[in-house]
N, C-alpha and C positions, 0 to 999 in steps of 0.2 A: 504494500500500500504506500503511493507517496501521498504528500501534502504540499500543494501549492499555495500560498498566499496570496491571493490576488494583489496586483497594485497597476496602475496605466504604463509602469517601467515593462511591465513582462506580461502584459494583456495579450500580443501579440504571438508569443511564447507560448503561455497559457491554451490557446485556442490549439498551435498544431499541437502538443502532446497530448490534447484531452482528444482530437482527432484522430491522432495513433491509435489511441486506447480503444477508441470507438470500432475503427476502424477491424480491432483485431479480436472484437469481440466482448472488450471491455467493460465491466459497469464502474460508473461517474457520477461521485454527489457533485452537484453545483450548485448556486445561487440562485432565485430569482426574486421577482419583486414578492413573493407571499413567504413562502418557506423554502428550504433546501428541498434540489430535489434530487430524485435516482435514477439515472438514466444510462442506456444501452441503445444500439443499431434496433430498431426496432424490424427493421424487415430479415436478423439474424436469430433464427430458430435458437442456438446451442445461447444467443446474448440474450435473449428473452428468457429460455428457463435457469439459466443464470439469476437474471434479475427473480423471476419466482421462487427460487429459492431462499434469495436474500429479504423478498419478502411476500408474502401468502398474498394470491388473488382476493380483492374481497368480496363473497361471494356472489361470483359471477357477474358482479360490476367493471366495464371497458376498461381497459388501462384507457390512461393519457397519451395522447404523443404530442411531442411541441416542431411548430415547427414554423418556416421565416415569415408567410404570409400566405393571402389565401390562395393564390397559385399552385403552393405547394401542398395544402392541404386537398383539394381538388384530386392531387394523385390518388388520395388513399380513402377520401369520401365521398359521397354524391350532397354536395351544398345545395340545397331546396332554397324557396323563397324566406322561409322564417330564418333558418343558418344565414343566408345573404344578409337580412335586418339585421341581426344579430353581429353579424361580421362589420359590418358599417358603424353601430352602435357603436360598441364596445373593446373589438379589438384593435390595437394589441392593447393587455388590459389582463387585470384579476379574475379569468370569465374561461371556462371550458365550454362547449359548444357541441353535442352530440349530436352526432350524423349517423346515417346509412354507412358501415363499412364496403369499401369496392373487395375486398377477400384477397388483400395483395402484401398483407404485413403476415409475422411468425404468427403460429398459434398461440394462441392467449394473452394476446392484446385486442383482440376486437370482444364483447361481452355475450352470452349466449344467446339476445339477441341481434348477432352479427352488426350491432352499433360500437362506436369509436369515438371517444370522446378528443377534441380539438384545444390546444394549447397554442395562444399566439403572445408570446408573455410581453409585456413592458418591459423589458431587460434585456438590454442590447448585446449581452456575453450569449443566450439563449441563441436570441435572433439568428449571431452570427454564427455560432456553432452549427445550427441546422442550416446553414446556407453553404458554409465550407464541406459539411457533410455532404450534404445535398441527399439527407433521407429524414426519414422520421427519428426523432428520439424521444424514448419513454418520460415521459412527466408524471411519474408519483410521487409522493411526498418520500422523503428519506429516511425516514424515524421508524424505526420497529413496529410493526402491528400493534397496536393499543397501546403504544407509548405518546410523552408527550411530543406538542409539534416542534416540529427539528428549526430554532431560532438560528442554532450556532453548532458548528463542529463538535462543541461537547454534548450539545443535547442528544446525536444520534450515538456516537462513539459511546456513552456510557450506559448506554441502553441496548446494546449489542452485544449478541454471544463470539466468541472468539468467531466459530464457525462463519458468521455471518460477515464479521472484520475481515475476513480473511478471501472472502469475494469481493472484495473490492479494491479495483486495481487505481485508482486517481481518484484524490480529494482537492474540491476546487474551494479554498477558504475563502470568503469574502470579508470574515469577521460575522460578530452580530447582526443578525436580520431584524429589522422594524416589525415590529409584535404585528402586523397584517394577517388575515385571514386568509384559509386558502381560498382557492377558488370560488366562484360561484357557480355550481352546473347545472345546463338547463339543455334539457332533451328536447330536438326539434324532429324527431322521426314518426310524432304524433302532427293529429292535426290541430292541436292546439300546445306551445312551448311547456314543456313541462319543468317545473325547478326540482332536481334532483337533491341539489344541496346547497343553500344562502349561506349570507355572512351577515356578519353588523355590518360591517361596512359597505355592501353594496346593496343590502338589503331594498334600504327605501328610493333608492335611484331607480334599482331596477324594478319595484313594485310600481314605481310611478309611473313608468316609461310603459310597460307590458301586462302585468298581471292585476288580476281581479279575485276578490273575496272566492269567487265560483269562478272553477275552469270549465269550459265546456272542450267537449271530444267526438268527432265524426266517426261516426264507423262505419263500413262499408259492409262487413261481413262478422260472420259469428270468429270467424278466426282472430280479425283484428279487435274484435268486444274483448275476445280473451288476451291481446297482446297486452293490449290497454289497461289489464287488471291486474298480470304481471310484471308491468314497468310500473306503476302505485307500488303493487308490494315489494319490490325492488327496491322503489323511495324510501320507506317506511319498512327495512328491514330491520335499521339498529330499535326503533320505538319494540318490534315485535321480537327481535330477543329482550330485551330490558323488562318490558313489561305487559308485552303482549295487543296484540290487535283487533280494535273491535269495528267491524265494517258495517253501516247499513244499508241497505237495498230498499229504493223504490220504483215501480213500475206499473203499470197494467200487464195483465196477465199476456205471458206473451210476448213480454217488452225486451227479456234478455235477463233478468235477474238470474238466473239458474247457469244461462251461460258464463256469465260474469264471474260465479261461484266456480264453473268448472276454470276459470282462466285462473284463480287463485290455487285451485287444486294444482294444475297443470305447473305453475311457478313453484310450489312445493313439493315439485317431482312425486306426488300423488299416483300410481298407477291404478287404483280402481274406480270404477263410473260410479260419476257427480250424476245423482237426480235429484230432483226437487223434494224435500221432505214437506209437503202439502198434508200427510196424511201420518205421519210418522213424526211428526213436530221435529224432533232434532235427529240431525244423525252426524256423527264421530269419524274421522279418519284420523290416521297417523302419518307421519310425513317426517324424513331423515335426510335434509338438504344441507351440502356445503358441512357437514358433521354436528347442525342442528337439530334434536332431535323436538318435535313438539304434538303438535295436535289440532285439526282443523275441525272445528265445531259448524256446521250449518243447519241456520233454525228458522221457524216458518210456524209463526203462532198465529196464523192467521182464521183462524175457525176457533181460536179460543177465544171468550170475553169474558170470562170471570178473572182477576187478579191472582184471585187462589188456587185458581186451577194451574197458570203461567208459572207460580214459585214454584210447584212439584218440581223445575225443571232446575232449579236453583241456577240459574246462567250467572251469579254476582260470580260463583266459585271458579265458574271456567274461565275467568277471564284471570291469567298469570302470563307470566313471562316464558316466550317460546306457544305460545296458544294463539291463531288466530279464529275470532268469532262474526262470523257470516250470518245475519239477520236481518229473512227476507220482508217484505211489505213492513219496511220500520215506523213511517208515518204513522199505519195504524195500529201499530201493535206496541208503542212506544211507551204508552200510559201503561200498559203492563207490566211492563219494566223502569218502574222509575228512578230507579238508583242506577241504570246504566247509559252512560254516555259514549255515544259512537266518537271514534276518533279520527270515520271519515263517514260520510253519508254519500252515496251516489245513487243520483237520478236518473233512470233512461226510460228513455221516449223515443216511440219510433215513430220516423219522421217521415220515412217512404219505404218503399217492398227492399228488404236486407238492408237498410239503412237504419242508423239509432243514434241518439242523442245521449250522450253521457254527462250528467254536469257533477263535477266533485266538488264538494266541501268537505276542506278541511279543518280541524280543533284549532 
C-alpha cells in the first residue's frame, strides 16, 4: 500500500500513478467533494471482485461509477429525459443519477435490476482521473460496511481488517474532508424520479426543484407494477432490517394491489405464489435475501368490521425488525387497526387497459 499526499506540487504525478494502478487492476481510495472514495477499472472483472471483497455489495444496490461528463457516461447508460434534467440541474455536483445499464461494465457493478448509478463529482482530481483513464471508475464510499463515513485517511484505515488493508494498492491523501454528505441518489429508470437516498444538504434544493409530498408512477404492465414495488423496497431496505416495514395498499378490486404484493415477494426472492388473502385474512411467507432472514406478512381485513374480530390477528406483534407487513384495502380497514401506522401507503388506479396509476406516500 502506498500513501500519496496530495499537494498542486505533485497533482500531476499523483494522477499517472493512480493511472498505473488502475490500469493494472488496482483498487484506489481518493478524495472527493463528499467523502473518500474506493475505486477500481470498473469494466475489469478480477478489479471489480477485488473491490467486492474489500467491500460487500449492498444488497443488491448498483455500484457507483464516476466518470468526466455526460458523454462519457452515455457509454455505459441509456440517459432518458428525467437523467438529461437531472444532468443539466445538478451535475457535476453531490448527486448520483440512476440509469438503465447498457450491460458493458464487470459483473457486479450494475444492480439486479440491471441499473447503474452515475457519479459526475465537483472535484476536478475525479474528473480528471476518469478522462486520463478514459473508462468508468467505481465511486463507493471507502469506509468498511457499517463503519463510520471515511472524512480522513484515519477514519477508513482504523476501521479495516488487515485483510482488507492489504487490497489496497494506492492511497490518494487529500487531508481532512468537509463533514458533506454523500450523495444524493435519485432513480430515473421509473417514470417518475425516484430519491433512493437524500442529505441535509441537498435535501431542500432538491425537494424544491423536483419532488412532491406524493410521487406518482406509470405502469404499463403487471411486470413493471412489480418492478416499481421492488425499487420502494430497495429504498427502504435499511428502515426494514432496523425495524421492519409496514406497507399499505389501496385500490379497487382489480386495481393491482395483489400484484404489487407479489412484486415485494419477488424482491424478497420469495419462491412461492403471492395470492390474494381475501378469504384467509392473513397469510405468512418466509424470505432469506442478501443473508436476511425475515418474514413477509400479507393481510386483507377486508370483510371484517368488528375491531375484535381484527385483534384475533394481533398484527401490532408482527411488525419487528426484518418483517415486512402488506395491508390490503388500508383506507378501509385502517380504523381497525388503530395503533398501526403505515410507513408507506400506495395508491393504484387504473387509468387504461394494463395501465395503472401508483401514487406513494411516504412517513
Amino acid at each position: 500500500m502506498k500513501i500519496i499526499k496530495l499537494t498542486p506540487n505533485n497533482y500531476r504525478q499523483t494522477i499517472k500513478e493512480a493511472i498505473g494502478v488502475f490500469k493494472k487492476g488496482g483498487l484506489v481510495i481518493y478524495p472527493t467533494e463528499t467523502v473518500y472514495g474506493a475505486g477500481v477499472d470498473a469494466t475489469q472483472q478480477r478489479a471489480v471482485d477485488k473491490l467486492l471483497h474489500y467491500k460487500s455489495r449492498r444488497e443488491g444496490k448498483p455500484l457507483s461509477i464516476a466518470v468526466c461528463d455526460q458523454k462519457m457516461a452515455e457509454n455505459y447508460v441509456v440517459v432518458n429525459k428525467q437523467a438529461q434534467q437531472l444532468y443539466q440541474k445538478f451535475l457535476p455536483g453531490p448527486f448520483t443519477i440512476i440509469s438503465q445499464s447498457k450491460g458493458n461494465l464487470a459483473r457486479g457493478v450494475a444492480s439486479e435490476f440491471n441499473t447503474l448509478g452515475i457519479r459526475i463529482p465537483n472535484y476536478q482530481l475525479i474528473l480528471d482521473l476518469a478522462k486520463e483513464l478514459n473508462s468508468a471508475i467505481t465511486a463507493t464510499s471507502a469506509n468498511a460496511s457499517g463503519k463510520k463515513r471515511p472524512y480522513s485517511i484515519q477514519d477508513i484505515l482504523n476501521n479495516l481488517s488487515q485483510k482488507q488493508k492489504n487490497l489496497i494498492e494506492l492511497i490518494i491523501d487529500a487531508g481532512e474532508l468537509p463533514k458533506n454528505d454523500p450523495s444524493f441518489v435519485i432513480d430515473t429508470t421509473l417514470s417518475t424520479p425516484l430519491t433512493i437516498r437524500d442529505s441535509s444538504q441537498q435535501n431542500f434544493d432538491f425537494n424544491k426543484k423536483l419532488n412532491k409530498k406524493a410521487i406518482n408512477f406509470i405502469s404499463q404492465s403487471d411486470k413493471e407494477t412489480q418492478e416499481i414495488a421492488g425499487k420502494i423496497l430497495l429504498k427502504n431496505w435499511g428502515k426494514l432490517k432496523e425495524k421492519g416495514l409496514v406497507i399499505g395498499l389501496n385500490g379497487e378490486l382489480g386495481a393491482g394491489k395483489t400484484v404489487f404484493a407479489k412484486g415485494i415477494a419477488k424482491f424478497l426472492k420469495i419462491e412461492e405464489k403471492i395470492t390474494s388473502p381475501t378469504y384467509t385474512y392473513l397469510k405468512e411467507y418466509q424470505f432469506n435475501r442478501h443473508q436476511i432472514k425475515g418474514n413477509f406478512f400479507h393481510l386483507d381485513l377486508w370483510k371484517i368490521n368488528d375491531p375484535l374480530d381484527a385483534q384475533t390477528f394481533q398484527v401490532k406483534k408482527l411488525i419487528k425488525s426484518k418483517n415486512v407487513l402488506a395491508i390490503e384495502w388500508w383506507t378501509q380497514t385502517k380504523t381497525l387497526l388503530p395503533k398501526i401506522s403505515p410507513d408507506l401507503i400506495i395508491n393504484i388506479k387504473v387509468i387504461a387497459e394494463n395501465k395503472r396509476q401508483l401514487t406513494l406516500f411516504e412517513k
